[in-house]
MARSE-358084 format. One record per residue: residue number from 0; residue in one letter; x, y, z of N, C-alpha, C in turn. Coordinates in nm, 3 decimals. Each point is the difference from the previous one (the first is absolute). Layout:
# residues N
resi; resn; n.c1; n.c2; n.c3; ca.c1; ca.c2; ca.c3; c.c1; c.c2; c.c3
NUM; A; X; Y; Z; X; Y; Z; X; Y; Z .
...
END
This chain:
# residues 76
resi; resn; n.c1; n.c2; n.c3; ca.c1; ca.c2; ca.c3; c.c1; c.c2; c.c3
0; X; -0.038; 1.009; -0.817; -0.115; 0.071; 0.055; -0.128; -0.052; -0.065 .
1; X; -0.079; -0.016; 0.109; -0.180; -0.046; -0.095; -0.066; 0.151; -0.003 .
2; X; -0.067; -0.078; -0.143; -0.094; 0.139; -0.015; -0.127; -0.058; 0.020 .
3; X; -0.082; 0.100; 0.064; -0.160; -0.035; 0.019; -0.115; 0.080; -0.097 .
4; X; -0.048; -0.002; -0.114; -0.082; 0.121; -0.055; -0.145; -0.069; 0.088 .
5; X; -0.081; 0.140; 0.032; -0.053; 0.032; 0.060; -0.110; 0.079; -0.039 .
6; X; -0.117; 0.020; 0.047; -0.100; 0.110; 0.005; -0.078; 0.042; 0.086 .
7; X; -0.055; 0.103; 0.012; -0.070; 0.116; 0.109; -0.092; -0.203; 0.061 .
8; X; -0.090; -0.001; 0.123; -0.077; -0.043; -0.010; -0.049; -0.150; -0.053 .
9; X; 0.119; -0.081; -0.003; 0.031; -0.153; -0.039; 0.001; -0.107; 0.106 .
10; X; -0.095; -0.062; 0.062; 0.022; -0.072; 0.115; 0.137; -0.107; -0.008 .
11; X; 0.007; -0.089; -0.170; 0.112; -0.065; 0.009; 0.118; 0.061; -0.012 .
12; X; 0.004; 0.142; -0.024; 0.122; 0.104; 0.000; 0.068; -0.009; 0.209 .
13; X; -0.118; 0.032; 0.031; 0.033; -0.003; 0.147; 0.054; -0.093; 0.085 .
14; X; -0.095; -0.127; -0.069; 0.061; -0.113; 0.069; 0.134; -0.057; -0.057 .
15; X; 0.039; 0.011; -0.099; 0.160; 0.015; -0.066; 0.105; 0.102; 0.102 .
16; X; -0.066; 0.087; 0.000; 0.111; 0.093; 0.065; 0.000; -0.073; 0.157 .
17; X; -0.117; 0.011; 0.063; 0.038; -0.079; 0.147; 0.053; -0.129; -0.019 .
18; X; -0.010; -0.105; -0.077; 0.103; -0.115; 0.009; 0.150; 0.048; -0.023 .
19; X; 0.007; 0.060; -0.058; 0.152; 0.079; -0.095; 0.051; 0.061; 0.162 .
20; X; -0.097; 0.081; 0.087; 0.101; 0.052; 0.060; 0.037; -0.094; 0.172 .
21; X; -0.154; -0.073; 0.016; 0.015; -0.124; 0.086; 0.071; -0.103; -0.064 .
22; X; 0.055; -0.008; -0.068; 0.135; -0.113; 0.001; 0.168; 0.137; -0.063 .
23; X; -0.027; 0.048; 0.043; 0.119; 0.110; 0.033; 0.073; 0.002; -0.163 .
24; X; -0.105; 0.012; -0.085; 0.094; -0.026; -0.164; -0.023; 0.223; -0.020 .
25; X; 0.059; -0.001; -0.004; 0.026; 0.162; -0.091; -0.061; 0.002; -0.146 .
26; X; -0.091; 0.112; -0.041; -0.051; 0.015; -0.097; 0.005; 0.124; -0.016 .
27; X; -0.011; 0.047; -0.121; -0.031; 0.123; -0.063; -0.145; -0.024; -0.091 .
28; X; -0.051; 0.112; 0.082; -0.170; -0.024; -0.045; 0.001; 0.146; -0.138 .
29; X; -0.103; -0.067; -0.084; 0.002; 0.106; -0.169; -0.172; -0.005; -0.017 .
30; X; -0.029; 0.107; 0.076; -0.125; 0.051; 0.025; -0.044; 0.008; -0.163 .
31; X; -0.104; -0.035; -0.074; -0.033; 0.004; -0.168; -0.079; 0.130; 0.001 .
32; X; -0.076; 0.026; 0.125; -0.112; 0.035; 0.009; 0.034; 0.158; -0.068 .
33; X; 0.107; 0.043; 0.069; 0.033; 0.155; -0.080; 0.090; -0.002; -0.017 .
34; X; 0.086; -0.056; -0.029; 0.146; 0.019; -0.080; -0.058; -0.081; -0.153 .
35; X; 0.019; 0.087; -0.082; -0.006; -0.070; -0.152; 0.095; -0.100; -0.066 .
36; X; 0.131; 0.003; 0.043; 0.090; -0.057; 0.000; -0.007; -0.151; 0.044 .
37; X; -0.013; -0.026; 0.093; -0.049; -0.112; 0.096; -0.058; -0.102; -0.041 .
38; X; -0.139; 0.086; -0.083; -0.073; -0.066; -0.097; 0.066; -0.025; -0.123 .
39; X; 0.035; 0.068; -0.071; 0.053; -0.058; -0.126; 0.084; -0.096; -0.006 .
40; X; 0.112; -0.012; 0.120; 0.080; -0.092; -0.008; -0.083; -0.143; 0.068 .
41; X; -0.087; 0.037; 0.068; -0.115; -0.164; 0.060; -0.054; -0.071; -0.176 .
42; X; -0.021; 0.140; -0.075; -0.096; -0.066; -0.114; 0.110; -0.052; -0.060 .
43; X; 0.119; 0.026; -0.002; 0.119; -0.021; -0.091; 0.026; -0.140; 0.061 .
44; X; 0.009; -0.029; 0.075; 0.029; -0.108; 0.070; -0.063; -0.134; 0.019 .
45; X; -0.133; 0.055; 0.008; -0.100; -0.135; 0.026; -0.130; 0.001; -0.114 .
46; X; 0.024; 0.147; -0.050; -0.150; -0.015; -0.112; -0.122; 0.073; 0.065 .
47; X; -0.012; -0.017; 0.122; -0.064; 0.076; 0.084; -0.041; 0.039; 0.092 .
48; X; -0.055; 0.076; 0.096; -0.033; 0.096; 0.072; 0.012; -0.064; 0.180 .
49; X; -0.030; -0.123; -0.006; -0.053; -0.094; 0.137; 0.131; 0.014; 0.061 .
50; X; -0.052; 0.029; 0.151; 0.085; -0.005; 0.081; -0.039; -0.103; 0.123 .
51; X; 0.065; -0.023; 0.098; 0.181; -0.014; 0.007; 0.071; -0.030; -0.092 .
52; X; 0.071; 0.043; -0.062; 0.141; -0.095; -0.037; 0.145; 0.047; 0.064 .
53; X; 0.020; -0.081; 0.030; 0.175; -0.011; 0.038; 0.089; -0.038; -0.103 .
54; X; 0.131; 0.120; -0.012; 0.088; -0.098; -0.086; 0.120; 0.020; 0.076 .
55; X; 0.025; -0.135; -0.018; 0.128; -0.049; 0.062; 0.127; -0.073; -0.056 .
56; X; 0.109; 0.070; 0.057; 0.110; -0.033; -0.107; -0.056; 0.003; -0.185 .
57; X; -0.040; 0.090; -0.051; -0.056; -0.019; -0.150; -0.094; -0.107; 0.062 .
58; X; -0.075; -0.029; 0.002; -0.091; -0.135; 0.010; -0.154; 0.087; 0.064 .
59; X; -0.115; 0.022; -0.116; -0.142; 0.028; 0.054; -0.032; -0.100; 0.051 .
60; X; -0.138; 0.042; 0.093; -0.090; -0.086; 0.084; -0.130; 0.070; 0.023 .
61; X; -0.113; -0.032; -0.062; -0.097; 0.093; 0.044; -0.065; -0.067; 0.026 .
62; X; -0.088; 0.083; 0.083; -0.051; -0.044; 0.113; 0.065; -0.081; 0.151 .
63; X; -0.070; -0.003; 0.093; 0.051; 0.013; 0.165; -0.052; -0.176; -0.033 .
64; X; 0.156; -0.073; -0.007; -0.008; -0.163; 0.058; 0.068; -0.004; 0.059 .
65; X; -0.019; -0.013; 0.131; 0.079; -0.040; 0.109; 0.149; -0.116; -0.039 .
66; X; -0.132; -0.068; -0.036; 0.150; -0.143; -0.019; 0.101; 0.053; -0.102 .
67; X; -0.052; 0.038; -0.102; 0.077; 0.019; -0.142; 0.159; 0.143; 0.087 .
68; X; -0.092; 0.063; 0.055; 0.103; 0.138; 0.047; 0.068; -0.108; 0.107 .
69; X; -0.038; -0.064; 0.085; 0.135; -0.071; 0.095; 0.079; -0.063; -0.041 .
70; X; -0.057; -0.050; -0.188; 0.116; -0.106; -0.053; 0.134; 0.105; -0.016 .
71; X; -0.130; 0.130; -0.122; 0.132; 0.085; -0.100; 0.076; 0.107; 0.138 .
72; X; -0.042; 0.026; 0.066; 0.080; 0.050; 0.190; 0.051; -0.042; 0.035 .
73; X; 0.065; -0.106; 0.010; 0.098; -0.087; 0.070; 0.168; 0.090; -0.020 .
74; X; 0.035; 0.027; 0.122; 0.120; 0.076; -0.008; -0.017; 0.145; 0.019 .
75; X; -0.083; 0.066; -0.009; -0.064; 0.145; 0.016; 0.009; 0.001; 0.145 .
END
């Protein structure tokens, strides 16, 4: 499963989720914005706060790169 962290009001949040769901990949989106949780584990993870990130199979990615997400997607 990919995870997407996310926030209220993120244009590259949005455009992540519409590529994610126009190429038919399944995500579970982790809204930061009010879940506290969400956040701590983003800061735990990457150091900090910026969103998109996707993690996939254990493997972060932050920020929305097209190319980089069609490499680590392959098979999804």
């Amino acid at each position: 499963m990919i995870k997407l962290y996310t926030v209220h009001n993120c244009e590259w949040c949005v455009k992540a989720k519409t590529w994610l769901q126009k190429n038919k990949i399944s995500f579970q989106e982790l809204d930061t914005t009010d879940v506290h949780q969400y956040r701590e584990d983003l800061i735990f993870k990457t150091g900090q706060l910026a969103v998109p990130v996707f993690e996939v199979d254990n493997r972060t990615i932050i920020g929305f790169n097209e190319q980089l997400l069609k490499t680590s997607l392959k098979g999804f």
